[in-house]
Structures are given as C-alpha cells and as structure tokens.
DRENDOKOL-27936 format. One record per residue: residue number from 1; residue in one letter; y negated, z, x negated of N, C-alpha, C, O in turn. Coordinates in Angstrom, 2 decimals. Atoms other than C-alpha are relative to their C-alpha. Layout:
N
NUM; a; Y; Z; X; Y; Z; X; Y; Z; X; Y; Z; X
...
END
This chain:
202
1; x; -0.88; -0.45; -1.07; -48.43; -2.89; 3.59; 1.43; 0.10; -0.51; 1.70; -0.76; -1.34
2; x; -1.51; -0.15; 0.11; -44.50; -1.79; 3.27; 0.52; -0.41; 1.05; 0.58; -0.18; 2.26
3; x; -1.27; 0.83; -1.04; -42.12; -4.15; 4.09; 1.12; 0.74; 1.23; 2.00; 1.61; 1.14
4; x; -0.83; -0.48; -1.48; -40.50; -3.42; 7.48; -0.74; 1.44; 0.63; -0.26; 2.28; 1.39
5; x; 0.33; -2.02; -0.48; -42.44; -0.01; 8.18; -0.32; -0.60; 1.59; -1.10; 0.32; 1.84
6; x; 0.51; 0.16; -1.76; -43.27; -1.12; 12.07; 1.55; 0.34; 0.48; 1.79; 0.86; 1.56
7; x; -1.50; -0.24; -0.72; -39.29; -0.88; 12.40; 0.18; 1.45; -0.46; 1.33; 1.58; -0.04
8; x; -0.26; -1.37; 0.23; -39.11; 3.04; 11.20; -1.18; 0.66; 0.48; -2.30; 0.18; 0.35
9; x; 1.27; -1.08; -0.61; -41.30; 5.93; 12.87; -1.07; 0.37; -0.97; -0.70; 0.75; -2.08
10; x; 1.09; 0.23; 0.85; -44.58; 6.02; 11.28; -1.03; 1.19; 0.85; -1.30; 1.21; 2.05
11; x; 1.27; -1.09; -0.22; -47.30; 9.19; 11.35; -1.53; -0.40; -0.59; -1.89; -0.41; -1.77
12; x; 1.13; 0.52; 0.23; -50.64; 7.97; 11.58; -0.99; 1.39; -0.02; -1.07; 2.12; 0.97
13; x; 1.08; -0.67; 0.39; -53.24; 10.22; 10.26; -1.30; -0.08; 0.12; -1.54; -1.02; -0.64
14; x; 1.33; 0.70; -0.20; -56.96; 9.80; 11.04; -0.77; 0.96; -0.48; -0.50; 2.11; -0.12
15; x; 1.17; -0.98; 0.53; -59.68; 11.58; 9.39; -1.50; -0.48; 0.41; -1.95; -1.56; 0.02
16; x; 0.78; 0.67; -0.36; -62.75; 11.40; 11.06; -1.43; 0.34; -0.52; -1.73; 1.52; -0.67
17; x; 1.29; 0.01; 0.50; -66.42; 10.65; 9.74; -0.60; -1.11; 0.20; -0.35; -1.82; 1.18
18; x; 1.65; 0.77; -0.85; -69.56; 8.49; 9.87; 0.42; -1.38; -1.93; 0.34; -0.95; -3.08
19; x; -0.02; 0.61; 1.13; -68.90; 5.68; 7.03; -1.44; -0.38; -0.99; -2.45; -0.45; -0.28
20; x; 0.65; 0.30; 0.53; -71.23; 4.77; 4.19; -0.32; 1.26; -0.52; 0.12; 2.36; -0.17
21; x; 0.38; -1.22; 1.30; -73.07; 6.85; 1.17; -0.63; 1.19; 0.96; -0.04; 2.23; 1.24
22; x; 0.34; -0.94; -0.55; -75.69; 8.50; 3.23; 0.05; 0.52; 0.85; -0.95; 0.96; 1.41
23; x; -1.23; -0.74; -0.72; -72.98; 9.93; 5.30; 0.73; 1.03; -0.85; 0.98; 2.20; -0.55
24; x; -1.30; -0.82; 0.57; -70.61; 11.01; 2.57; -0.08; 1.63; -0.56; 0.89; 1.94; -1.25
25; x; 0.02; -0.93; -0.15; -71.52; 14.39; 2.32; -0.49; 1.02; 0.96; -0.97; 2.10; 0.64
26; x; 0.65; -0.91; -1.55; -72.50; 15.91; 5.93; 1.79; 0.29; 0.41; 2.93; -0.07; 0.10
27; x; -0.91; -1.12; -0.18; -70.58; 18.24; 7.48; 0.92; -0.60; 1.36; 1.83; -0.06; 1.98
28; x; -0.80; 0.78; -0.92; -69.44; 15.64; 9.93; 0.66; -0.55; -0.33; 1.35; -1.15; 0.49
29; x; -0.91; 0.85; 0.54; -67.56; 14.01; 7.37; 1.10; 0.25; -0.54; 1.89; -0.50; -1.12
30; x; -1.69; -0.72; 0.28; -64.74; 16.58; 6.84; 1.26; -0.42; -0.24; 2.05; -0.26; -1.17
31; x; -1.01; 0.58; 0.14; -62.46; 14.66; 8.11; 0.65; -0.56; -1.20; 1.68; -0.37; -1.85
32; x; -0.29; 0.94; 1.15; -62.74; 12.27; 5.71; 0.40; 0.54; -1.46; 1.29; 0.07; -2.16
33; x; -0.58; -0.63; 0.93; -62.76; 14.69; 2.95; 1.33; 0.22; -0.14; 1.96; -0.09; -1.15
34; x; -1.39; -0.45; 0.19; -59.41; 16.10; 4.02; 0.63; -1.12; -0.54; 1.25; -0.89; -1.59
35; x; -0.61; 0.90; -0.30; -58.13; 12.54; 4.33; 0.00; -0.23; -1.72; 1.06; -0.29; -2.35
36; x; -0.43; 0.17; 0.90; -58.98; 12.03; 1.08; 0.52; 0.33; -1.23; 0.67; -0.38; -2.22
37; x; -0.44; -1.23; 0.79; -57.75; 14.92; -0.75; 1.31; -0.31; 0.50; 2.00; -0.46; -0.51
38; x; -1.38; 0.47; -0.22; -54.34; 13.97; 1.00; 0.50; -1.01; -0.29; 1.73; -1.04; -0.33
39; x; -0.11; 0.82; 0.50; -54.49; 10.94; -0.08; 0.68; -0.09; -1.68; 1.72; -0.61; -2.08
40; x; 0.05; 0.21; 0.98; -54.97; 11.41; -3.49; 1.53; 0.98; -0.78; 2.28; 0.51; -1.64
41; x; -0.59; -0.40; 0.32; -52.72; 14.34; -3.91; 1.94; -0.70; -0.06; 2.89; -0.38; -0.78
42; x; -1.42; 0.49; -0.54; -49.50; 11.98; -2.18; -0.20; -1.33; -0.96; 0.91; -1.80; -1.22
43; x; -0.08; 1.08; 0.71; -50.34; 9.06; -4.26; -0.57; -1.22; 0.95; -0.08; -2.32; 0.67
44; x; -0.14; 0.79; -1.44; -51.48; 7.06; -1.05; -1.31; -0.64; -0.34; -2.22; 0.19; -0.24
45; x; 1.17; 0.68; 0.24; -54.45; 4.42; -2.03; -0.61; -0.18; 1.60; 0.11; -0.43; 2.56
46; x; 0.10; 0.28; -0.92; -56.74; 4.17; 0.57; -1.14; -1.35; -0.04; -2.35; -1.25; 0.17
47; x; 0.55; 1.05; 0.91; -57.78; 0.72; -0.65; 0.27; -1.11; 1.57; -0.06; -2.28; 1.42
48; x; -0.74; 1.06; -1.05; -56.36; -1.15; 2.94; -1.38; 0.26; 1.32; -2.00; 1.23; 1.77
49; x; 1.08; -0.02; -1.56; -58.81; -2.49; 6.06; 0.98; -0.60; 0.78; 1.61; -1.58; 0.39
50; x; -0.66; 0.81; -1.28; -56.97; -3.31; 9.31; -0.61; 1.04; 1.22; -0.60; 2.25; 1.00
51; x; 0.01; -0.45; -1.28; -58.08; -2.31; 12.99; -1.23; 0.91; -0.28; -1.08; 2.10; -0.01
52; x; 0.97; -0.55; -0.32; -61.75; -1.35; 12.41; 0.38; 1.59; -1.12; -0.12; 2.63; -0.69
53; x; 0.17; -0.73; 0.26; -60.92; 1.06; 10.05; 0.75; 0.00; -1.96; 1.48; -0.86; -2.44
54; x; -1.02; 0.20; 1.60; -59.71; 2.16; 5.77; 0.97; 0.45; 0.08; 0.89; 1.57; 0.59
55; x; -1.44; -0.49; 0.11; -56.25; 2.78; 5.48; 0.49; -0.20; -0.96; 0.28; -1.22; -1.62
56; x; -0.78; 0.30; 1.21; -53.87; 3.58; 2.84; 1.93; 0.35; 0.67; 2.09; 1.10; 1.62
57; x; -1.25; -0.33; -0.73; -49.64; 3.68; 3.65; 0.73; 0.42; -1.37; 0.49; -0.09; -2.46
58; x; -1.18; 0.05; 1.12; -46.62; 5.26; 1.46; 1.04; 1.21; 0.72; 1.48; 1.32; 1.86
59; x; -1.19; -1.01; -0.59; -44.27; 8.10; 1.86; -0.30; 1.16; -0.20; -1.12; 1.38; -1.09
60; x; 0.61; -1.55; 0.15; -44.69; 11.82; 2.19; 1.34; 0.78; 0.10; 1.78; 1.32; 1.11
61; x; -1.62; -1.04; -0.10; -41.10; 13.60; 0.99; 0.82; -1.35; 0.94; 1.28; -0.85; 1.97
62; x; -0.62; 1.23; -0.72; -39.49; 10.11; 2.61; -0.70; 0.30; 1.63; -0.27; -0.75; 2.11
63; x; 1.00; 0.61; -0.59; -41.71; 10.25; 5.64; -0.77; -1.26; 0.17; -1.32; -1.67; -0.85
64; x; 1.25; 1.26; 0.28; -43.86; 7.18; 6.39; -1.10; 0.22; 0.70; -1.23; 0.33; 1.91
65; x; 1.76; 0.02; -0.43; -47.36; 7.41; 6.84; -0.59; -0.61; 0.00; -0.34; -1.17; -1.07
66; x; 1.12; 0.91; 0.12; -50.31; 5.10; 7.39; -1.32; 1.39; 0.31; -1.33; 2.26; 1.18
67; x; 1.16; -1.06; 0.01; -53.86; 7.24; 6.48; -1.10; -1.25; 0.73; -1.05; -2.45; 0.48
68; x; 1.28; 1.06; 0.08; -57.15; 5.57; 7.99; -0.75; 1.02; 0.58; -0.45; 2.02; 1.24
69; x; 1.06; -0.74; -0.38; -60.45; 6.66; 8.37; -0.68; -1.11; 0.52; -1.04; -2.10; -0.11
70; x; 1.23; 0.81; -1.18; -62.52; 4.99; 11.37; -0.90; -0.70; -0.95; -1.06; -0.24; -2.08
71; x; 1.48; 0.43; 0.70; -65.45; 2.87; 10.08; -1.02; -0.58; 1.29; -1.97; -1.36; 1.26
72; x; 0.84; 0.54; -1.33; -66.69; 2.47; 13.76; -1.56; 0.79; 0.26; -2.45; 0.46; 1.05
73; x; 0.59; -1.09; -0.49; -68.82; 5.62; 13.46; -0.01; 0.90; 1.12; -0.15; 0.60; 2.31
74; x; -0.66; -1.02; -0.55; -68.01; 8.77; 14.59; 0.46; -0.08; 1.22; 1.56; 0.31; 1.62
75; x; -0.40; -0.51; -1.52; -68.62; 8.33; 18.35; 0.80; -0.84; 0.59; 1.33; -0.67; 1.69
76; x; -1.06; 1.11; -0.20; -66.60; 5.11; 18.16; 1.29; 0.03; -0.52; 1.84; -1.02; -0.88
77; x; -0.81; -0.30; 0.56; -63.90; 6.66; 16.99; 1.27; -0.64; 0.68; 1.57; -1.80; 0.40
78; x; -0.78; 1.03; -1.14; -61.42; 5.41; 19.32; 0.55; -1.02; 0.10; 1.68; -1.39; 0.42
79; x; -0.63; 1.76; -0.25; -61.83; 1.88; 19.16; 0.78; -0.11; -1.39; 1.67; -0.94; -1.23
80; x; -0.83; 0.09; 1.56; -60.21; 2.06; 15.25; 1.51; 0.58; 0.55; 2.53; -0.01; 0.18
81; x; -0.69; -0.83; 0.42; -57.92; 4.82; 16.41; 1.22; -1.00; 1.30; 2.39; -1.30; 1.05
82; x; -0.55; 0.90; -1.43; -56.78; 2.65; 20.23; 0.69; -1.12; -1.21; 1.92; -1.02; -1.13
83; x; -0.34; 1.01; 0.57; -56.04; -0.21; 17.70; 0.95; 0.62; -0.82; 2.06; 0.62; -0.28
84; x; -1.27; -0.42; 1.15; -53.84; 1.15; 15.06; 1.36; 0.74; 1.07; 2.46; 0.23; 1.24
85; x; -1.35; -0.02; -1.22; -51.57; 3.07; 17.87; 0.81; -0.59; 0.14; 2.02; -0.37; 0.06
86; x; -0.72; 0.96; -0.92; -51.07; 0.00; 19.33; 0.68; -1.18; -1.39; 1.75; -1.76; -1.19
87; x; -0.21; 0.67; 1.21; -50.67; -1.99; 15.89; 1.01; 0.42; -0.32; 1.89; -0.42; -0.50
88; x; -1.42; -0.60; 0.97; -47.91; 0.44; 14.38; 0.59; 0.82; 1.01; 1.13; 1.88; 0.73
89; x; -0.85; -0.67; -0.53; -46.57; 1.32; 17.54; 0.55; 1.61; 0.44; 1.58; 2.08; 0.93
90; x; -0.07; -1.86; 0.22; -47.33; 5.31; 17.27; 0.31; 0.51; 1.18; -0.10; 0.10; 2.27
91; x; -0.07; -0.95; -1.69; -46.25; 7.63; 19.96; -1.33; 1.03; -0.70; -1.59; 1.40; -1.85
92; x; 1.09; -1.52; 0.32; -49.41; 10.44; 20.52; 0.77; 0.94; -0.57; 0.02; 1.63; -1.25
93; x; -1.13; -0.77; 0.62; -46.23; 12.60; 19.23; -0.48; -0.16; -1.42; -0.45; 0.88; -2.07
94; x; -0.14; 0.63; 1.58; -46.90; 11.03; 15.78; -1.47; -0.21; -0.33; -1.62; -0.75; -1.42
95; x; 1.28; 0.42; -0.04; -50.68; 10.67; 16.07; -0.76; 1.88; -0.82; -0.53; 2.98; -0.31
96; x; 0.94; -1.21; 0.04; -53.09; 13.58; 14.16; -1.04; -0.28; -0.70; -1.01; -0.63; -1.88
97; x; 1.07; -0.17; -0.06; -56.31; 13.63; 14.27; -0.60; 1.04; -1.04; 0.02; 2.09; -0.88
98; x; 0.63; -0.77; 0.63; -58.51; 15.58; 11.57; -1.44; -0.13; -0.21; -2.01; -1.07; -0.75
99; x; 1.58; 0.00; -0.23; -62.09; 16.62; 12.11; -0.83; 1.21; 0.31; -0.26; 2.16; 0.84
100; x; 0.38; -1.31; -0.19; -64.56; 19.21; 12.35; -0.76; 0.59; 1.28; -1.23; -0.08; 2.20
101; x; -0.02; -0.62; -0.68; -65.33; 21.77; 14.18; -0.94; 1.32; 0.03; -0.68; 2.34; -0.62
102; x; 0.58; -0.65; 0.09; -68.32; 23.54; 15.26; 0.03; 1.32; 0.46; -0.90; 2.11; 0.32
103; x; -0.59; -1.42; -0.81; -66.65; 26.51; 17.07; 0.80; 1.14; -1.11; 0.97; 2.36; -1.04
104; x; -0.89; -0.99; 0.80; -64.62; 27.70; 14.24; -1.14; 0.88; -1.22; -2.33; 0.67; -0.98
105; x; 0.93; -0.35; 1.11; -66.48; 29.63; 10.98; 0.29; -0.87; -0.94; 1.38; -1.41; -1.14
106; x; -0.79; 1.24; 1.08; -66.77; 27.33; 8.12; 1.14; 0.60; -1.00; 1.25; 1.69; -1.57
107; x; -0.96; 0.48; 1.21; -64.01; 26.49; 5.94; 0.86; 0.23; 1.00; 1.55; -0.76; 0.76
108; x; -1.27; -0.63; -0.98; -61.34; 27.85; 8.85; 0.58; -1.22; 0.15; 0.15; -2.38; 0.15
109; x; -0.76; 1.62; -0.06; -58.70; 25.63; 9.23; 1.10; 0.39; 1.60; 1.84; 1.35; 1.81
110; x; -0.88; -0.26; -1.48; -56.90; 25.53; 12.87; 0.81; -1.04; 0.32; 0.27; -2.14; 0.16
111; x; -0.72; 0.97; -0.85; -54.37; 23.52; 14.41; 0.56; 0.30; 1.59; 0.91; 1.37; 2.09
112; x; -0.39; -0.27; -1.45; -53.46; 22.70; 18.06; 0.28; -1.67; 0.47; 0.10; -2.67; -0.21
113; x; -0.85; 1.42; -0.41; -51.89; 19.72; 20.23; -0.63; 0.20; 1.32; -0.59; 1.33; 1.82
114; x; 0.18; -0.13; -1.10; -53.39; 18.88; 23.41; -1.87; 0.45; -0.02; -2.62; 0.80; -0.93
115; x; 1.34; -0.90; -0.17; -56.77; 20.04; 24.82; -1.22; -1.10; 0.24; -1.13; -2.18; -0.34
116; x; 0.81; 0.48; 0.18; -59.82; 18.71; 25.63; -0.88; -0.47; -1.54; -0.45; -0.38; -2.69
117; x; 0.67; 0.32; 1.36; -62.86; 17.33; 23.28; -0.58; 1.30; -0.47; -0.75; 1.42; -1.69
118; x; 1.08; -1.50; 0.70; -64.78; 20.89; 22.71; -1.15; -0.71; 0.18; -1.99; 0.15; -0.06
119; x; 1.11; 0.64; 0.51; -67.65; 18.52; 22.65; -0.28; -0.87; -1.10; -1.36; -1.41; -1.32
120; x; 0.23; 1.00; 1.18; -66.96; 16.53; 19.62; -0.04; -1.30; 0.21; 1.05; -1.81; 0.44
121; x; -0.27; 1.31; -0.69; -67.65; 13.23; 20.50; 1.00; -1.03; -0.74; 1.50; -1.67; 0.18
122; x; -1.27; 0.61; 0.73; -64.94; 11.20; 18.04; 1.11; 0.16; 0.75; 1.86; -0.61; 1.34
123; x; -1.28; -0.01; -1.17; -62.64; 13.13; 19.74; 0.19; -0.43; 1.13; 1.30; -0.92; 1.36
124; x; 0.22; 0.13; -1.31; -63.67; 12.62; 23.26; 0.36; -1.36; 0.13; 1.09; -1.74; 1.05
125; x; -0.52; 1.19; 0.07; -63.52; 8.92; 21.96; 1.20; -0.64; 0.17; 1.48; -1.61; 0.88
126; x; -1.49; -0.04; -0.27; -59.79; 9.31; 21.27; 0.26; -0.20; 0.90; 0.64; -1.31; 1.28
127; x; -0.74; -0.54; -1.32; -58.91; 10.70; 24.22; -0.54; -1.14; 0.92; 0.35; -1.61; 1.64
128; x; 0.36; 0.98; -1.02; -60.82; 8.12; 26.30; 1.02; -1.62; -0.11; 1.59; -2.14; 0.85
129; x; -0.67; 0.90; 0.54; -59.14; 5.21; 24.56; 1.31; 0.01; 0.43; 1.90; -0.75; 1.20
130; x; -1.39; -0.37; -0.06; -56.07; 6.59; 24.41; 0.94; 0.31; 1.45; 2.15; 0.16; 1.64
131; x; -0.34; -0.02; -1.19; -55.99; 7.47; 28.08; 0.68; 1.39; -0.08; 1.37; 1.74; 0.87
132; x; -0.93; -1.41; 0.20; -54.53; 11.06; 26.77; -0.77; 0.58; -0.77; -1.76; 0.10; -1.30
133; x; 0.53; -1.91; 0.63; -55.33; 14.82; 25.25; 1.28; 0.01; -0.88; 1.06; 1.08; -1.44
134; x; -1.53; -0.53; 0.32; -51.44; 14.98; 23.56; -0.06; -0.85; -0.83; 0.32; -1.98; -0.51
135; x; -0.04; -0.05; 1.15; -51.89; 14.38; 20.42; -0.37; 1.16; -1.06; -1.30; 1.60; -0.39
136; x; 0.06; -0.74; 1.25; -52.30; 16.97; 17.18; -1.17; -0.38; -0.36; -1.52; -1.53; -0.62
137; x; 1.11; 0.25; 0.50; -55.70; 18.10; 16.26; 0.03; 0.62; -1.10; 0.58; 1.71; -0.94
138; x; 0.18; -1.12; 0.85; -56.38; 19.59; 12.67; -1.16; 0.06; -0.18; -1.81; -0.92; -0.55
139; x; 1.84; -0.10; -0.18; -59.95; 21.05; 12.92; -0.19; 1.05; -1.15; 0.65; 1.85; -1.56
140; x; 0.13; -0.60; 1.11; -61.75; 22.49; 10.15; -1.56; 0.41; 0.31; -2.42; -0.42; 0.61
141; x; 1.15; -0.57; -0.28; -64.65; 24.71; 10.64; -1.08; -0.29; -0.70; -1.01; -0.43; -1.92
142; x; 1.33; 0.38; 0.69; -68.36; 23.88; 10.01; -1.03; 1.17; 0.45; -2.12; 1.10; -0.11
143; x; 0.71; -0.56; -0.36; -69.93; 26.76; 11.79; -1.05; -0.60; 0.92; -1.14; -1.80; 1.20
144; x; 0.95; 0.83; -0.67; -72.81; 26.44; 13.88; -1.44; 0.42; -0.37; -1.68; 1.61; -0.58
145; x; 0.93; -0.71; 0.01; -76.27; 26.50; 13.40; -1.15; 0.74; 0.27; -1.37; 0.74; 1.49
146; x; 0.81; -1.13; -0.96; -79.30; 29.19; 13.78; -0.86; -1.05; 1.05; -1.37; -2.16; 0.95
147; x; 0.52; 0.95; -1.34; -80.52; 28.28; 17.29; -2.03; 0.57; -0.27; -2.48; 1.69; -0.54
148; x; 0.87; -0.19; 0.55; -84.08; 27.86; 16.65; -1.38; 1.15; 0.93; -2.40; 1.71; 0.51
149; x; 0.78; -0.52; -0.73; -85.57; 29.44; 19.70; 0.66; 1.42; 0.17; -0.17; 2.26; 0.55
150; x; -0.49; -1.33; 0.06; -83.17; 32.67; 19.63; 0.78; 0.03; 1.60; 1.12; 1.15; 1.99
151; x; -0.50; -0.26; -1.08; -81.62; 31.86; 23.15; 1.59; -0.19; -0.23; 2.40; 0.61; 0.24
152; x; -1.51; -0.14; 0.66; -78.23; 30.94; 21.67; 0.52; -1.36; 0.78; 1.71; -1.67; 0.81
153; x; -0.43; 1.13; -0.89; -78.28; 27.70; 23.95; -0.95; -1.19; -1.22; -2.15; -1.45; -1.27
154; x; 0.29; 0.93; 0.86; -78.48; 25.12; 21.13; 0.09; -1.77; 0.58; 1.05; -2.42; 0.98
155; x; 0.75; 1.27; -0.33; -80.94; 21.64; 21.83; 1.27; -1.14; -0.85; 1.77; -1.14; -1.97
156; x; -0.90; 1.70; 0.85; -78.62; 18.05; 21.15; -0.60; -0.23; -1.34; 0.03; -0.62; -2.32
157; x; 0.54; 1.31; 1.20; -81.25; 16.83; 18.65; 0.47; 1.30; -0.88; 0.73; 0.85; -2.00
158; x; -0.49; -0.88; 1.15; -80.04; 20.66; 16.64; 1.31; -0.26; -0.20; 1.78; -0.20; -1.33
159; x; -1.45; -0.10; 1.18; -76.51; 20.18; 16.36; 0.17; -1.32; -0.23; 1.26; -1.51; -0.76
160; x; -0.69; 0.91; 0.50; -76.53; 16.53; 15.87; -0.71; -0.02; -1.98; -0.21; -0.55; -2.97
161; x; 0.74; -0.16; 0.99; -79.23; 17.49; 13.04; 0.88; 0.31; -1.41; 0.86; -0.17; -2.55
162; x; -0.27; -0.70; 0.80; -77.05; 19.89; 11.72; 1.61; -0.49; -0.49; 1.97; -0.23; -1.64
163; x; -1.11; 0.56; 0.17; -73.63; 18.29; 11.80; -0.29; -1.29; -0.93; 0.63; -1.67; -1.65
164; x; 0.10; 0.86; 0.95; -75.33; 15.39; 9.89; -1.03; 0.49; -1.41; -1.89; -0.05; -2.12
165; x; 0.88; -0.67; 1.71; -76.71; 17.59; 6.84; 0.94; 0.30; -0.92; 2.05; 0.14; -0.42
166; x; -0.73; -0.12; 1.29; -75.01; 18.28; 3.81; 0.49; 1.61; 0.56; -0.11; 2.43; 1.25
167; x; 0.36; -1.81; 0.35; -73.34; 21.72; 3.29; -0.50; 0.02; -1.13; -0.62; -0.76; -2.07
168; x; 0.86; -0.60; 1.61; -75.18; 24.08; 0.96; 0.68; 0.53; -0.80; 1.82; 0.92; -0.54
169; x; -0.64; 0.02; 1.73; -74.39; 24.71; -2.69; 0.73; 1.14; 0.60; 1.93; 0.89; 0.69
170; x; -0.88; -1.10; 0.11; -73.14; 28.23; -1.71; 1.03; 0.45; 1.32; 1.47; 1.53; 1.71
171; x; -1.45; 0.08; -0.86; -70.52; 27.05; 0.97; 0.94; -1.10; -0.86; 2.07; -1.22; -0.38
172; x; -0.53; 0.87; 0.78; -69.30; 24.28; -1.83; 1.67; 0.84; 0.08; 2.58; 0.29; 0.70
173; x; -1.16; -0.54; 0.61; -66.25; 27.04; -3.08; 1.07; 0.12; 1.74; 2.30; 0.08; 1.76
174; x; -0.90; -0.37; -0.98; -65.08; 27.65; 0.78; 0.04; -1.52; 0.77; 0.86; -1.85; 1.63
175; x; -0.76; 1.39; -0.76; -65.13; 24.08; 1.87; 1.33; -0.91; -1.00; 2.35; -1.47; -0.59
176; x; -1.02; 0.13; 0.94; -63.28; 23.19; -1.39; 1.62; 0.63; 0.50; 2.63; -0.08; 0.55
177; x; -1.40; -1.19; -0.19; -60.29; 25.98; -0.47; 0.33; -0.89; 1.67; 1.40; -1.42; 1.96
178; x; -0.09; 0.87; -1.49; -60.64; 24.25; 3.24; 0.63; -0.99; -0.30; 1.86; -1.05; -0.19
179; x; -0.96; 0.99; -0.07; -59.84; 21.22; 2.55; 1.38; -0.18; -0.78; 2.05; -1.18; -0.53
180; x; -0.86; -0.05; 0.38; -57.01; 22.30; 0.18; 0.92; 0.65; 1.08; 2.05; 0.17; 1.20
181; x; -0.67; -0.43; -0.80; -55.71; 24.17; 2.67; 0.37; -0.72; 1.44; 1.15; -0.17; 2.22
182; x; -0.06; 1.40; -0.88; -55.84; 20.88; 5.24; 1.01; -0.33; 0.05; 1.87; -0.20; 0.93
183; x; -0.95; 0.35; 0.63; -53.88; 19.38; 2.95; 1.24; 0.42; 0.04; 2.08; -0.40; 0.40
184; x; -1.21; -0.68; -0.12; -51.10; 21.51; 2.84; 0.11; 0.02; 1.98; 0.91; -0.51; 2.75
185; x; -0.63; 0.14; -1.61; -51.15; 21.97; 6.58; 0.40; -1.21; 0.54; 1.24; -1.20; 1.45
186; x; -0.48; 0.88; -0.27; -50.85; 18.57; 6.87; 1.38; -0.68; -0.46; 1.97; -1.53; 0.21
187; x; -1.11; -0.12; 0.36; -47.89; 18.51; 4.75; 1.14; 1.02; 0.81; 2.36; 1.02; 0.66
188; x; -0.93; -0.70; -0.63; -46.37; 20.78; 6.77; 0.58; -0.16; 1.29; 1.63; 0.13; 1.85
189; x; -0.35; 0.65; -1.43; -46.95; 19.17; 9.88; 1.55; -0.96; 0.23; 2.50; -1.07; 1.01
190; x; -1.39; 1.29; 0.14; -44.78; 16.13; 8.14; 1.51; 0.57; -0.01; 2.45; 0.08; 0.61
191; x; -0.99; -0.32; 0.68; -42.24; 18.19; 6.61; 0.45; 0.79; 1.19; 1.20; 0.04; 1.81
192; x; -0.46; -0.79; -1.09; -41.42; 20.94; 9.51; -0.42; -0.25; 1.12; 0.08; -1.22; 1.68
193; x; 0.47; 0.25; -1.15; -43.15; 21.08; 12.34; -1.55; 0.39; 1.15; -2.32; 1.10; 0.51
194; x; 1.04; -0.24; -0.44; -46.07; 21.52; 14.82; -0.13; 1.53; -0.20; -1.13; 2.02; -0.72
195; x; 0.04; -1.44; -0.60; -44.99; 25.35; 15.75; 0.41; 0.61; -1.54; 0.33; 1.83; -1.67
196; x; 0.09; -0.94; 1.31; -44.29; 26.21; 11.92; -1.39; -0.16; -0.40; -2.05; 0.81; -0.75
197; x; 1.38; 0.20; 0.29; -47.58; 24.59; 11.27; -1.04; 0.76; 0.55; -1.97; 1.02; -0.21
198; x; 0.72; -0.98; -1.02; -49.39; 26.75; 14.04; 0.06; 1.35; -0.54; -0.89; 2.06; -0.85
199; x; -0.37; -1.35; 0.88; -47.58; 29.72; 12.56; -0.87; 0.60; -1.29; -1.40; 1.67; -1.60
200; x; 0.23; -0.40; 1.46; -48.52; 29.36; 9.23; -1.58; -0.07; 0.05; -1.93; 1.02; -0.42
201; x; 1.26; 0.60; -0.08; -52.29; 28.10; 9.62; -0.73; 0.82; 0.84; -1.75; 1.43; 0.52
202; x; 1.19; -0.56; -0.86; -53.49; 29.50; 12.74; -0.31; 1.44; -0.04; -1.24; 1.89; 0.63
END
C-alpha cells in the first residue's frame, strides 16, 4: 500500500472475471485480461489481497490508482467491489468497471457512464451493492452465440455455456488488439476525460 493514498483522490479500477485456472481463458474473463495488460504496461503489481478481491496500487502520469480484480466470482461481483469503495473512500465518479459484453461484436471496445446491467450479472451485482448505475463502464465485446434452435431467442444454459468457453484460435489476433486498445482507453479515461474518452473509443 502507499503511504497516505486514502488522503488524495484515488481511481479504482475493477476488471471483472471468474477467478482460478479453469477460468483464465473464457470469454468472461476479459475483464481481467484488460486489467492485466494495464497493469503490466503502468508498472502496477497486482500481487495485493484486501476486500475479497487482487489488487495492485501506483501512479498513472501522477494519478493514483488501486487495480483489483473480484475473486468473489463473477455474479458476486459487488461484494469485492461494495468493499473497496467504502475502504478507499471512492466516489462512483472515480469508480470503472471493465467487463464484457455480449451485445457488442468481439474485440469492440465501448465506453459509457450510467445505465443499466444489459444482463451481465457482475454488473447488476455492482449496481445492487452500490445502490447506483453512475459509475464508468468499459465493455469489450465477446459477441454472441449461434442460437441453436434458429429462433434468435437464446436458452440461459447457451449463453452461460458460451460466455464460459475459451475464444477460438482465430479470434486470438482481435482480442489481442482489444485489449490493447482497453488499455489505452483506460489511460485516457485517467489522463483527460470521460467525453474525450467516448470520443475517441466509441
């Protein structure tokens, strides 16, 4: 932890996924990817446990950040994310969320503030916890998949199927470029602002 950071404004980051190995590559675990591609690029270890979840803290361009990724699993997302808030004091202003998103095409990278869950349940978690929608989502597309009966009204047990499968070898190069492109949006969030970030991204 850095000495005194609860007394300076602090941007909490959350990347959300399902913890453990045979998790770490499903398409529900995006988040986490981004998280840790931002990580690594800022110098930011994410070597720290506090509040149900991994966290790493340092500076981003003099910024202060704390990164954590839930370890409640996915749909308990919440109870990690309710705790750290309240731990480091975050306004939802300062709060963003990163996770995927079966509405967008894969690799797409979107940002927005506010809004319901879409159906993602992590999120929905948030928001329940939190008692609020007004916080910063960065969603990263997973696509959706073929509905098996052809009516286009896709069964629970298919998208939880499909949200917990790997992507395939020949989406590897566009989830790669995705989460580089996360990255940077999330840098941009820090550095300028929501509505340059929207600009540039969406």
């Amino acid at each position: 932890m850095i000495p005194g950071y609860y007394s300076v404004t602090v941007k909490l980051i959350v990347g959300l996924g399902n913890p453990g190995r045979v998790y770490a590559g499903n398409r529900h675990n995006i988040g986490f990817y981004c998280l840790n591609d931002f990580a690594r690029r800022h110098g930011i270890r994410l070597d720290g446990k506090q509040s149900k979840a991994r966290t790493g803290s340092g500076e981003v361009e003099g910024i202060m950040v704390v990164l954590a990724k839930p370890q409640t699993f996915m749909n308990l997302s919440g109870q990690a994310v309710g705790l750290l808030v309240k731990k480091l004091s975050v306004s939802h202003d300062d709060l963003i969320v990163v996770h995927d998103d079966l509405d967008l095409m894969t690799g797409k990278v979107r940002i927005r503030r506010g809004g319901g869950s879409g159906g993602h349940k992590g999120v929905a978690s948030i928001i329940d916890e939190l008692g609020s929608q007004d916080f910063v989502r960065l969603r990263v597309g997973i696509g959706r998949p073929l509905c098996a009966d052809g009516t286009g009204v896709f069964k629970e047990e298919e998208i939880v199927d499909f949200v917990l499968s790997d992507f395939a070898h020949d989406e590897k190069e566009i989830i790669d470029h995705a989460v580089v492109e996360a990255s940077e949006a999330l840098r941009c969030l820090l550095i300028e602002d929501l509505e340059a970030a929207m600009n540039r991204y969406n």
